[in-house]
N, C-alpha and C positions, 0 to 999 in steps of 0.2 A: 392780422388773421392767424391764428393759430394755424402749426402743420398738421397736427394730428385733427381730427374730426370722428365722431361717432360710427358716422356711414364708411368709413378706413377699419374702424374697430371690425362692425360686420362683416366686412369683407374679406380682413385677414381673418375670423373666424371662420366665415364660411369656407373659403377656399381651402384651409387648413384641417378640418373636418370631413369636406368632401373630397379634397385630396385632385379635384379636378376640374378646371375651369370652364368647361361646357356645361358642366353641373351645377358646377357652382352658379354661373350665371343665369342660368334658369330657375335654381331656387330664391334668387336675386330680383327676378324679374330683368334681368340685365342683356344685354349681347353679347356673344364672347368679345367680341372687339370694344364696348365701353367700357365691360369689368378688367378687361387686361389697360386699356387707358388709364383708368382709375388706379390701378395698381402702379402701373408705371408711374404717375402724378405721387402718388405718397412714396415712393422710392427713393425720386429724383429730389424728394424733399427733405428726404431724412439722410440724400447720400448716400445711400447702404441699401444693396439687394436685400428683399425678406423673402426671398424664396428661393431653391437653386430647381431650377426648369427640366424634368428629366421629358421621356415621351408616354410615360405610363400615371406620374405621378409626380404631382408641387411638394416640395419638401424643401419644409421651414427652416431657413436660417437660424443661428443663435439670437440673432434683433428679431427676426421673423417668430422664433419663441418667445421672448421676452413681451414682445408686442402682442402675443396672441394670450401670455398671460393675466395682464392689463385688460384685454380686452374682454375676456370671462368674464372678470369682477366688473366691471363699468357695465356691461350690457346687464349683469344681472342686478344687477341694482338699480338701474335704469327699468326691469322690469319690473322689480319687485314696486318700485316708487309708484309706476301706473298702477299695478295692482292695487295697492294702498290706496290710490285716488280715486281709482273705482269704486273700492269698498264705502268711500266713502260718501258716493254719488249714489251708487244705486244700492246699496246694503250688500251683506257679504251672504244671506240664508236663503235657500229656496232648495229645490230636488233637480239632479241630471239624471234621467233616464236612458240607460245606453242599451244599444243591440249590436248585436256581431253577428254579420254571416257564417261567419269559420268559426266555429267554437276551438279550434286552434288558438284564436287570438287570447286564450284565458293563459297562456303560457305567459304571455307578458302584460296582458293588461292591469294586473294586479300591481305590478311596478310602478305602472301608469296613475294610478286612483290614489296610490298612499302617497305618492309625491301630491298629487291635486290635493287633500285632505291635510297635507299641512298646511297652504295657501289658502283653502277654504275649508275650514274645522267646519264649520255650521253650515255647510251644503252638503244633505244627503246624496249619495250614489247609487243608484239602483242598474244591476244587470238582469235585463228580463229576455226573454225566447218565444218570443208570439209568434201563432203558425204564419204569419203574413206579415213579415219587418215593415214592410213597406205601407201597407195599410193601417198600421199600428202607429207609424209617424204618423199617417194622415188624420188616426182621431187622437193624435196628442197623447196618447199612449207612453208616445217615444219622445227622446228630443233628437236623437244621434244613434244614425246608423254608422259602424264601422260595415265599409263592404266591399265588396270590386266587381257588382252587380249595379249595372245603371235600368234602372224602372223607365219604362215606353211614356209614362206620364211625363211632362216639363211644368210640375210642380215642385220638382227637389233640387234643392241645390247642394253644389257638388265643392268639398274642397281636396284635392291632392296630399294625402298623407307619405305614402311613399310608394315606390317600386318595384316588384320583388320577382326572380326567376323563377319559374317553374322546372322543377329538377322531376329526375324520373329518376325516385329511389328505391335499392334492390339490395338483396343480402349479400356479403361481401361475396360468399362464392357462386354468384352468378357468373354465367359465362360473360356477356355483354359489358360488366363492369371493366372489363379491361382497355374497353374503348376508351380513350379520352372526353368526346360526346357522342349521342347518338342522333340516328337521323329515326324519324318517326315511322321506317319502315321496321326499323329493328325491335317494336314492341309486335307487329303482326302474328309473331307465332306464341306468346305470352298469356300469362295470365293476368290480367289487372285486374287489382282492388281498390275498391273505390267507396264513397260514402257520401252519402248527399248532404251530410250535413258540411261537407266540406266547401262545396260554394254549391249555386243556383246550378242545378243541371248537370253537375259532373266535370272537372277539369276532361272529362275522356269526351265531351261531348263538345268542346268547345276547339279541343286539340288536333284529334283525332279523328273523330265521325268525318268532319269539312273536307277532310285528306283522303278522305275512302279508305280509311284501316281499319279494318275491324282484328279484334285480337280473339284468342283463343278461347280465351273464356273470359267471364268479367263475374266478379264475388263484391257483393254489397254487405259492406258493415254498418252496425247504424250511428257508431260514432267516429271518427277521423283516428283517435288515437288506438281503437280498434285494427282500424288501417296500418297503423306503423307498427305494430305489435304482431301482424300477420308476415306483413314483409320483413319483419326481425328473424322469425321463424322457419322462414323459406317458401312461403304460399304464393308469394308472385311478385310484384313490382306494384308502384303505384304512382301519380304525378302529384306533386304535393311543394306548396312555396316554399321557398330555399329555408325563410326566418323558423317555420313552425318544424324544420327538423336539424338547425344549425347542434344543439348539444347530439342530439345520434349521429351527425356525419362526425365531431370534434372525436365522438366517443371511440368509434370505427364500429357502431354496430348494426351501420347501414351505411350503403353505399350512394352516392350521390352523383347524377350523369346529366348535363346540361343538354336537353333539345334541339338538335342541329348546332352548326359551329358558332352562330350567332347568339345561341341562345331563343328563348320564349320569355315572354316578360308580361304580368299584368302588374297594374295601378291599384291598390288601395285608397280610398276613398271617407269622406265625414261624410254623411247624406243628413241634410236634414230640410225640415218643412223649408222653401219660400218663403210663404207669406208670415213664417214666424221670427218675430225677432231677436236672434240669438241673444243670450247674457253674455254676460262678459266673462263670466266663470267657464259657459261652454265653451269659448274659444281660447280660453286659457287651457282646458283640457285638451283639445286641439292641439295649440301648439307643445304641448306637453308631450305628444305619439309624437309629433313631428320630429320633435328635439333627441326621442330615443331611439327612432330610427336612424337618424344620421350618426349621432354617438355609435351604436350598434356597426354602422357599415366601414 
């Protein structure tokens, strides 16, 4: 029996990417205690740690690199191989219809669809904006919602794309920025900017109203990057997910402050019909955000 094995490749990928094995194991489907097994089992087999164990973060050996280089090429080849066999099963042409709640997501989706379109040349991509995402799946409209809005119907199925902070961003010379985080009493005297187009109902409606805060004033823009171009200028603050303003915090031309010590965190999400039977291209697009959000983190 061979030491190495595929599901060892995954592993040391995942772990190495996610930097963390509670994460890791959940994007695994795993326990921490069977993915740390497993890991132990291919160590004990090759002799040699591939990791050196801090408390914040796994950081790879030189074997632990070399193995994790190996293991790029073989998984992706191994993906590319199904793909091919797919194409060959069910044909490679048809149309993905996508929708996004946050029109933020056009910051990176674009990355997203030209990597899809060289795997699938002959599958059109269409981004559409119908007043009701959700209704638009249900007449076939759609195929794929990107969202972090779950619909009261249990017609839609739901896959986990990634995780993301909710930051409350403010121009560098606010006062409050020099907090480390804040707590959600410290927006009460504020102005927040906000924009519906940014999710269902207002990050302020889901944050804040629940807590009894209400702020100083509240300014409606009607597009998100409206919103960041306001608080660039000094109009007020706004709550906005960490990814859709990571180049303005790198820049310093906005400030970014984590909600309580723990943090605020929502789920992105694939929505699409039930009862329709995904192709194989849409779940390839799938895992395609998947794979650029973890590279990303």
């Amino acid at each position: 029996m061979p030491m190495i094995e595929v599901r060892h490749l995954l592993l040391i990928k995942t772990i190495t990417e996610i930097g963390n094995l509670t994460k890791a194991a959940q994007k695994l489907c795993l326990t921490q205690p069977a993915l740390s097994h497993q890991l132990q089992d291919i160590e004990d087999k090759l002799n040699t740690p591939l990791f050196i164990r801090t408390k914040r973060q796994m950081i790879p050996t030189p074997a632990g690199e070399r193995m994790l280089q190996s293991a790029r090429t073989v998984l992706d080849e191994i993906r590319l191989l199904e793909l091919d066999i797919g194409k060959l099963i069910h044909g490679e042409t048809g149309s993905l219809r996508i929708g996004t709640t946050c029109l933020l997501s056009y910051q990176w989706l674009p990355g997203v669809m030209k990597r899809f379109q060289v795997l699938f040349p002959k599958v059109s991509v269409e981004l559409l904006t119908p007043p009701d995402y959700f209704q638009a799946l249900r007449d076939r409209q759609l195929n794929l919602i990107i969202t972090s809005i779950k619909d009261e119907k249990q017609d839609i199925h739901y896959v986990p794309l990634f995780r993301d902070e909710i930051l409350v961003i403010m121009p560098p010379r606010e006062p409050i920025s020099i907090k480390p985080f804040l707590e959600i009493q410290d927006l009460a005297d504020l102005t927040l900017l906000v924009s519906r187009d940014t999710v269902k109902g207002d990050l302020y409606e889901y944050y804040l109203a629940p807590a009894g805060i209400r702020v100083a004033k509240v300014i409606k823009a009607e597009h998100p990057q409206a919103v960041i171009e306001l608080v660039k200028s000094g109009f007020g603050v706004s709550l906005l997910p960490r990814w859709s303003v990571a180049s303005y915090l790198k820049s310093g031309e906005i400030h970014g402050r984590s909600l309580t010590k723990k943090g605020m965190y929502m789920t992105w999400e694939a929505a699409s019909l039930s009862a329709a039977e995904p192709s194989a291209f849409q779940q390839e697009f799938i895992n395609l955000i998947i794979d650029r959000r973890v590279a990303d983190n």
